[in-house]
C-alpha positions as CSV (number, residue, x, y, z in Angstrom):
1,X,0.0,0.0,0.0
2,X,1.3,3.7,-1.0
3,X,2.0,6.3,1.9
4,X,-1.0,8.3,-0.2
5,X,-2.9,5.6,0.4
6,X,-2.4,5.2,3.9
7,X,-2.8,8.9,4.1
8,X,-5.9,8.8,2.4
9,X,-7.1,6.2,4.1
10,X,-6.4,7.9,7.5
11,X,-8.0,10.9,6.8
12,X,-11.1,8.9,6.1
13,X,-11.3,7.8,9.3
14,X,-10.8,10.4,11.2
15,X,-13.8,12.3,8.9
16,X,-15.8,9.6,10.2
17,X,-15.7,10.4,13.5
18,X,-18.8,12.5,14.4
19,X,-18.9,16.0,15.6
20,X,-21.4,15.1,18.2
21,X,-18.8,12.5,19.9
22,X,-16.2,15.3,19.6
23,X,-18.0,17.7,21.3
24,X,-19.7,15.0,23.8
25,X,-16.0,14.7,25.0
26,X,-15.0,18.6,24.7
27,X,-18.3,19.5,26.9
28,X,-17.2,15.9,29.5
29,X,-13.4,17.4,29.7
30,X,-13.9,20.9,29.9
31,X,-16.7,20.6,32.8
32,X,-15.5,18.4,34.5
33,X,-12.5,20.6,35.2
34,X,-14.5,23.3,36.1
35,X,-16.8,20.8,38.2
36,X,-14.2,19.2,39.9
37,X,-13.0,23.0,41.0
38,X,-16.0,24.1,42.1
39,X,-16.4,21.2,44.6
40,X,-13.4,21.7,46.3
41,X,-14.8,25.1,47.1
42,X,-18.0,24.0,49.0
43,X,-19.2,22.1,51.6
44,X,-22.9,20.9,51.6
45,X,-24.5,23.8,50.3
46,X,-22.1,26.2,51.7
47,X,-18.9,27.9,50.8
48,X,-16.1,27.1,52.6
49,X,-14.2,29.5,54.6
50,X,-10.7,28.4,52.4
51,X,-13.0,30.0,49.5
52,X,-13.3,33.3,51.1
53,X,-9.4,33.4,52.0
54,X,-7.9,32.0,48.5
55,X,-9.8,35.1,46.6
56,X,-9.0,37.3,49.3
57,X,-5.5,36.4,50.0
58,X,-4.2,34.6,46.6
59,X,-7.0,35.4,43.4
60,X,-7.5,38.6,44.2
61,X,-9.3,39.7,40.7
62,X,-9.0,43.1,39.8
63,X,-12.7,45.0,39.7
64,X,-14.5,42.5,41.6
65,X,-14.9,42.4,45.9
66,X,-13.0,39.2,46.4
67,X,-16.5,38.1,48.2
68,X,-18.2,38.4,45.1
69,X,-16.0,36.9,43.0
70,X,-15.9,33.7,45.5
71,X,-19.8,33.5,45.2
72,X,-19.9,34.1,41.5
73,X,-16.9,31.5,40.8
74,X,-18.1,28.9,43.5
75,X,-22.1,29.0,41.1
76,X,-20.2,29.3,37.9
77,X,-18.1,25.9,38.6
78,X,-20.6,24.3,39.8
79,X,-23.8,25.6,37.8
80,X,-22.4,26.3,34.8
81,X,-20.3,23.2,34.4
82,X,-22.9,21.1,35.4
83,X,-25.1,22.9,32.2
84,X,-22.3,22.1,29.8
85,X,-22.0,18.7,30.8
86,X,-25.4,17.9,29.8
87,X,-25.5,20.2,27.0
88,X,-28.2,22.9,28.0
89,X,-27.1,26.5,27.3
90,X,-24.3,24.9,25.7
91,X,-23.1,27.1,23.7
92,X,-23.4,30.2,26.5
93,X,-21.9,28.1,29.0
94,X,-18.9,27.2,27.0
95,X,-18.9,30.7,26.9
96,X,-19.2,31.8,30.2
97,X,-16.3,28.7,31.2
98,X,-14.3,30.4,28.7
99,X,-14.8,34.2,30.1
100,X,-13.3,32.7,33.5
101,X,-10.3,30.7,31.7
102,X,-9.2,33.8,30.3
103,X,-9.8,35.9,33.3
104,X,-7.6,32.9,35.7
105,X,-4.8,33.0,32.6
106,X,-4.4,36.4,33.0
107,X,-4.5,37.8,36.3
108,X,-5.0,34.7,38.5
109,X,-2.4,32.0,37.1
110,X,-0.6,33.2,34.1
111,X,1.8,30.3,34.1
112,X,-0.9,27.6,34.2
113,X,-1.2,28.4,30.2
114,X,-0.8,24.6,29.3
115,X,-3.7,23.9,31.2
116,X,-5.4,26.4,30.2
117,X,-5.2,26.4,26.0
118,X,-6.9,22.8,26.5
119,X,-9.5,23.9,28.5
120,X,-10.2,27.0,25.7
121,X,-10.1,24.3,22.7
122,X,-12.7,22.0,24.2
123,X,-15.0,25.1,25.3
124,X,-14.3,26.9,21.8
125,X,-15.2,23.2,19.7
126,X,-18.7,23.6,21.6
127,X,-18.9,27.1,21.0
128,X,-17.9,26.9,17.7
129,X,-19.6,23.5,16.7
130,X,-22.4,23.3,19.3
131,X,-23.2,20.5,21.6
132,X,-23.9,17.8,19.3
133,X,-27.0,15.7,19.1
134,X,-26.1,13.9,22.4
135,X,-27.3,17.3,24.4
136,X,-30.2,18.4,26.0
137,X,-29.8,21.5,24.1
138,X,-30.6,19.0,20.9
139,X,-33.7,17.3,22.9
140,X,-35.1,20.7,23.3
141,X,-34.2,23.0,20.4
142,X,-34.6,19.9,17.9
143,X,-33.1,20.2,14.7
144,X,-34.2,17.9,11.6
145,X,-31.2,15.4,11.3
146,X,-30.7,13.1,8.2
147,X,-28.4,10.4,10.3
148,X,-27.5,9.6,13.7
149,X,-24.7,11.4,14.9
150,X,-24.8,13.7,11.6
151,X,-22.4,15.9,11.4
């Protein structure tokens, strides 16, 4: 077999993998980040104390009461995240996650930029792609589609 061939034959199969798995996966990786964060900063239905001190202490966002941005952060990661996951508001909420990536790159953790560009690349495939037919976002704001997983 020819190494345009193989080529070809490659790039076939990676055109057969659907958008909706790809961004199934870019809304399971990116939220769960965000997720995972957002649990470390409450306990029960409350904010922990820790919370208060790290945006007091080490955040410290410029513009926003370090309160605020605790409370706003804390329902973000664990609202938002949770919406991107199952794919309602998808596109907003990849959004929104992508607001606060930018905002911790630049004035939070500017050195954490590895992290950071793969959390922007799975939020920008759903906001750039959408959610895929494995959403809720799909279930509710139903498009015609002329396969499963259609592209």
């Amino acid at each position: 077999m020819s190494v345009k061939a193989l080529a070809d034959r490659g790039i076939a199969l990676a055109d057969a993998v659907p958008d909706s798995l790809v961004s199934l996966i870019a809304r399971l990786a990116a939220g769960g980040v965000f997720w995972r964060s957002g649990q470390t900063k409450i306990e029960g239905f409350h904010i922990k104390d820790s919370t208060f001190f790290l945006f007091r202490e080490e955040y410290m966002v410029p513009l926003l009461p370090p309160d605020f941005a605790a409370y706003l952060t804390t329902f973000s990661e664990n609202v938002v995240s949770v919406l991107l996951v199952v794919g309602l508001a998808s596109r907003l909420s990849a959004a929104w996650l992508l607001a606060m990536t930018a905002v911790i790159q630049v004035f939070v953790y500017p050195s954490g930029w590895p992290d950071h560009i793969l959390w922007a690349t799975a939020l920008l495939v759903v906001i750039s792609r959408g959610p895929g037919i494995l959403s809720l976002d799909h279930l509710v704001f139903r498009r015609p589609q002329v396969a499963a997983f259609a592209r």
